[in-house]
C-alpha positions as a Markdown table, in Angstrom:
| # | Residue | x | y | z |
|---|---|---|---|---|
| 1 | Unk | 151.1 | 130.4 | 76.6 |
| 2 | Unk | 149.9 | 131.1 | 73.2 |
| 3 | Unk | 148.6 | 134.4 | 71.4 |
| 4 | Unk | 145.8 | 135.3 | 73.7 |
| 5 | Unk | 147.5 | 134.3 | 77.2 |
| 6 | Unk | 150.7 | 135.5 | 78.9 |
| 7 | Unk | 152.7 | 134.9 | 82.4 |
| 8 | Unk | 155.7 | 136.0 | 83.7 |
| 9 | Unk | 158.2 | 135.8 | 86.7 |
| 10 | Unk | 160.9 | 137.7 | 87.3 |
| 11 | Unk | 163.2 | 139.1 | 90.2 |
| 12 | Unk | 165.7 | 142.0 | 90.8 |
| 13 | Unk | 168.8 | 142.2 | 93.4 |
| 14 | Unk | 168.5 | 138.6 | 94.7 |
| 15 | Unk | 172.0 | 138.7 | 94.8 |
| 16 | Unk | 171.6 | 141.0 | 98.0 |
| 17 | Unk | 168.9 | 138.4 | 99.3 |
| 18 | Unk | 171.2 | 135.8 | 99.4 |
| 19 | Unk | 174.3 | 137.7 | 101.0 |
| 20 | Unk | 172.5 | 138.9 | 103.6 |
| 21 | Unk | 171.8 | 135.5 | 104.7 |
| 22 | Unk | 175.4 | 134.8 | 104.9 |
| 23 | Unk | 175.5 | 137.4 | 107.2 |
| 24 | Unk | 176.5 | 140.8 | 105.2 |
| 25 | Unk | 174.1 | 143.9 | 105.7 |
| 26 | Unk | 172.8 | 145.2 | 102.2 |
| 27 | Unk | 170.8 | 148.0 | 101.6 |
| 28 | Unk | 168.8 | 146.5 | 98.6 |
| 29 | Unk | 165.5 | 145.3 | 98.7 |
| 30 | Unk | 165.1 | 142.3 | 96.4 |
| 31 | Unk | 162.0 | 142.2 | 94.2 |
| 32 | Unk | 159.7 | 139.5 | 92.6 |
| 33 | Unk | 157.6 | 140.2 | 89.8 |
| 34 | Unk | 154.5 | 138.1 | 89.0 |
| 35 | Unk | 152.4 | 138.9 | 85.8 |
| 36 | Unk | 149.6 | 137.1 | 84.1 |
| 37 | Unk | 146.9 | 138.9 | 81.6 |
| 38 | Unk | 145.5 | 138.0 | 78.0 |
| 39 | Unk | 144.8 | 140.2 | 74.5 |
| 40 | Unk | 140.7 | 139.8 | 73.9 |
| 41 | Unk | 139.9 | 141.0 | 70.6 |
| 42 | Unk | 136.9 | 142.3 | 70.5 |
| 43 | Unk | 136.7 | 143.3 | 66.9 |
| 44 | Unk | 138.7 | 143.5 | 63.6 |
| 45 | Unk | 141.2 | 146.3 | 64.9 |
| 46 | Unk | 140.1 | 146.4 | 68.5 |
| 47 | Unk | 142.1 | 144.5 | 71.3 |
| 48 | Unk | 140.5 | 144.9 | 75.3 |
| 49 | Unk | 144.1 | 143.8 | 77.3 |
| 50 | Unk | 143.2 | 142.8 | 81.6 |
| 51 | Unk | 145.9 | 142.1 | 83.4 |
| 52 | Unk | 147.8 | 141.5 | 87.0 |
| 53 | Unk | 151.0 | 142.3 | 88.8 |
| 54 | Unk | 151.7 | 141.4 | 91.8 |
| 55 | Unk | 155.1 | 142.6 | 93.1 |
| 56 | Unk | 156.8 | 141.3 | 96.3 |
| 57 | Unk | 159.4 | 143.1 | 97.9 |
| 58 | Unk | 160.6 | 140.6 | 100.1 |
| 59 | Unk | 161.4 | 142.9 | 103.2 |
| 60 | Unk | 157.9 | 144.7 | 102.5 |
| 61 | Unk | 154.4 | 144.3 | 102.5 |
| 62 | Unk | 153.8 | 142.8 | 98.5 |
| 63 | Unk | 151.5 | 145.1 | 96.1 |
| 64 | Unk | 149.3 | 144.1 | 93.5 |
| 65 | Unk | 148.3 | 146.3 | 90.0 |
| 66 | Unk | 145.3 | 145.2 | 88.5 |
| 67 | Unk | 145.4 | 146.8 | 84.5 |
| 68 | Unk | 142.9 | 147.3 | 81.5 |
| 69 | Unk | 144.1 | 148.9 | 78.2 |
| 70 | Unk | 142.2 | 149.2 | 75.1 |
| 71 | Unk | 144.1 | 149.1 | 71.8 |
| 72 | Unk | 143.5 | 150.0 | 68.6 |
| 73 | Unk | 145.2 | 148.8 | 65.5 |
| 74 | Unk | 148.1 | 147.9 | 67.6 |
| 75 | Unk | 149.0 | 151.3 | 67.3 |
| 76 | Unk | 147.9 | 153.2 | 70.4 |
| 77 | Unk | 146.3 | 152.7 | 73.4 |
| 78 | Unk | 144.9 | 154.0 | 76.8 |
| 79 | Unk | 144.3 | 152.4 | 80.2 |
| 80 | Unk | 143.5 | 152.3 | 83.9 |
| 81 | Unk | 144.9 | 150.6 | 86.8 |
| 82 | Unk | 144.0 | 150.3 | 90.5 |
| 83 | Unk | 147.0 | 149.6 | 92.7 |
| 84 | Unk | 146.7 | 147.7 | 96.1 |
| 85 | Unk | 149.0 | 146.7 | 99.1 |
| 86 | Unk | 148.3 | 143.2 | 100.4 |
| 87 | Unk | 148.0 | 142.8 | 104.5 |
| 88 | Unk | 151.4 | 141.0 | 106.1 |
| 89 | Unk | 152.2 | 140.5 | 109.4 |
| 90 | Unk | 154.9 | 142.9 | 109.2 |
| 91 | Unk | 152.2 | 146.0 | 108.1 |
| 92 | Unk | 148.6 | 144.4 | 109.2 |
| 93 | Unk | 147.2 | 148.0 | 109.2 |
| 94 | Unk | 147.6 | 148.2 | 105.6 |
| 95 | Unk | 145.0 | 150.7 | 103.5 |
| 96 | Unk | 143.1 | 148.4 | 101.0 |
| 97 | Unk | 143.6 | 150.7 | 97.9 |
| 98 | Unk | 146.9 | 152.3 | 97.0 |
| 99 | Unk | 146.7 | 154.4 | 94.1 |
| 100 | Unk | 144.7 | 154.3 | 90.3 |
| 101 | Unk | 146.9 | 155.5 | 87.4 |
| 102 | Unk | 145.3 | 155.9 | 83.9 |
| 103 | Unk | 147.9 | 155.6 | 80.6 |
| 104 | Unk | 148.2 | 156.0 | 77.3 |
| 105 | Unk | 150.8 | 155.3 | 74.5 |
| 106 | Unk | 151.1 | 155.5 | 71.1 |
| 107 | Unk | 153.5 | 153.6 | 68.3 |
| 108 | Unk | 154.7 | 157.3 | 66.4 |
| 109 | Unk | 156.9 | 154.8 | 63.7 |
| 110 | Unk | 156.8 | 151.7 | 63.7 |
| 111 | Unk | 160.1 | 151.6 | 65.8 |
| 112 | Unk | 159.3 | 154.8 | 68.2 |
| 113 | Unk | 156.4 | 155.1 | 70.7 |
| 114 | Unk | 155.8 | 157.6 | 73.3 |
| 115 | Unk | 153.6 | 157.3 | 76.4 |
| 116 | Unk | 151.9 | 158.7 | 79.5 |
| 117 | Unk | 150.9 | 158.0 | 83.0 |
| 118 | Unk | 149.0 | 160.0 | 85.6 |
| 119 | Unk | 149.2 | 158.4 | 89.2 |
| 120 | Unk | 147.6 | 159.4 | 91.7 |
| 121 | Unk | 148.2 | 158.1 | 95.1 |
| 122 | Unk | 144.9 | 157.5 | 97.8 |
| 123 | Unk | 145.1 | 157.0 | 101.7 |
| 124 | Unk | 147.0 | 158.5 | 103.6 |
| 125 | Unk | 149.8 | 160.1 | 101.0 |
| 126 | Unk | 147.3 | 161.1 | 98.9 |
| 127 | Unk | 146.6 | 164.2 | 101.1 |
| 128 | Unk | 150.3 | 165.2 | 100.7 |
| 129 | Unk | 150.5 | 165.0 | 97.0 |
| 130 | Unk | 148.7 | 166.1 | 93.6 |
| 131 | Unk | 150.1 | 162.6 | 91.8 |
| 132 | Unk | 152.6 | 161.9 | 89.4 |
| 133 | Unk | 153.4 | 162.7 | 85.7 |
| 134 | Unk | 155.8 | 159.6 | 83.7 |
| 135 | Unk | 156.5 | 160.3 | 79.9 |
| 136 | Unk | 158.3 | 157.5 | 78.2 |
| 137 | Unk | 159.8 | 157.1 | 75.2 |
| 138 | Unk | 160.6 | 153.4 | 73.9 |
| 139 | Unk | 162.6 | 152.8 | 71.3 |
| 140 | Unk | 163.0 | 149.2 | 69.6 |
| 141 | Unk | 166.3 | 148.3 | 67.3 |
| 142 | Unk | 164.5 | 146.0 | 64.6 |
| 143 | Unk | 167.2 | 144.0 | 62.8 |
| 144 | Unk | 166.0 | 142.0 | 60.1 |
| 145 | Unk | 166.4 | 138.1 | 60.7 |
| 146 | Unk | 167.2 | 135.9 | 57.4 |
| 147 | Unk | 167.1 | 132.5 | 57.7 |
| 148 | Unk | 169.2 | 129.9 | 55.6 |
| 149 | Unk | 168.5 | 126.6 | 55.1 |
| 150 | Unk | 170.9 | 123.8 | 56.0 |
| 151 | Unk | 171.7 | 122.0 | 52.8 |
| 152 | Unk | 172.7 | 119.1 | 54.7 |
| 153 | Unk | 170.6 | 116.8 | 55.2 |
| 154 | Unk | 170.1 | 114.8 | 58.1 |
């Protein structure tokens, strides 16, 4: 969609979807992922990121994230998201509002970056709970890409 805009679908264990329509019992719970959002710049090394998932577990009621990070230099950044359960007719008595999570993450090379999230869960499992800690660590293999130039010519 260019450099501003981005969309994305995806899906996990569909395989278990479509065998349990032939008739076999499976205990996974096939997934699809929908994501849309955009990078605003809002100044020379400033960059506001909004953005949307909506997941949909197909035997469950689907969920949708709504996200804003602010990055800086395209070398850190920090964020908050709400998270929501959508009403089906399976679960019509579904609470509104899920769960906010704020994150953070930060590029320590330009190959490693580390990151945090704090979620805290609202309703009815809130009460139970003090919310969740997620470190991550990412890693990305750079390979260097040289491109050669057919001599033939066509």
């Amino acid at each position: 969609m260019g450099r501003t805009f981005y969309a994305g679908v995806s899906a996990s264990n569909l395989g278990s979807f479509l065998n349990s329509s032939a008739g076999t019992l499976n205990s996974s719970n096939p997934f699809i992922y929908g994501n849309l959002g955009a990078n605003l710049y809002v100044g020379h090394r400033w960059k506001l990121t909004p953005s949307t998932l909506l997941t949909y577990p197909l035997e469950d009621r689907p969920l949708v994230d709504a996200n804003l990070a602010l990055t800086y230099n395209d070398r850190m950044w920090i964020g908050a998201g709400l998270r929501t359960a959508l009403p089906s007719s399976k679960h019509p008595d579904t609470q509104s509002l899920n769960a906010v999570a704020m994150m953070a993450e930060v590029w320590i090379t330009h190959a490693i970056r580390l990151g945090y999230c704090y979620d805290y869960a609202l309703g009815r499992i809130g009460g139970m709970q003090t919310g969740s800690h997620e470190i991550s660590l990412g890693i990305t293999m750079l390979r260097e890409i040289t491109r050669i130039a057919s001599p033939r010519a066509f």
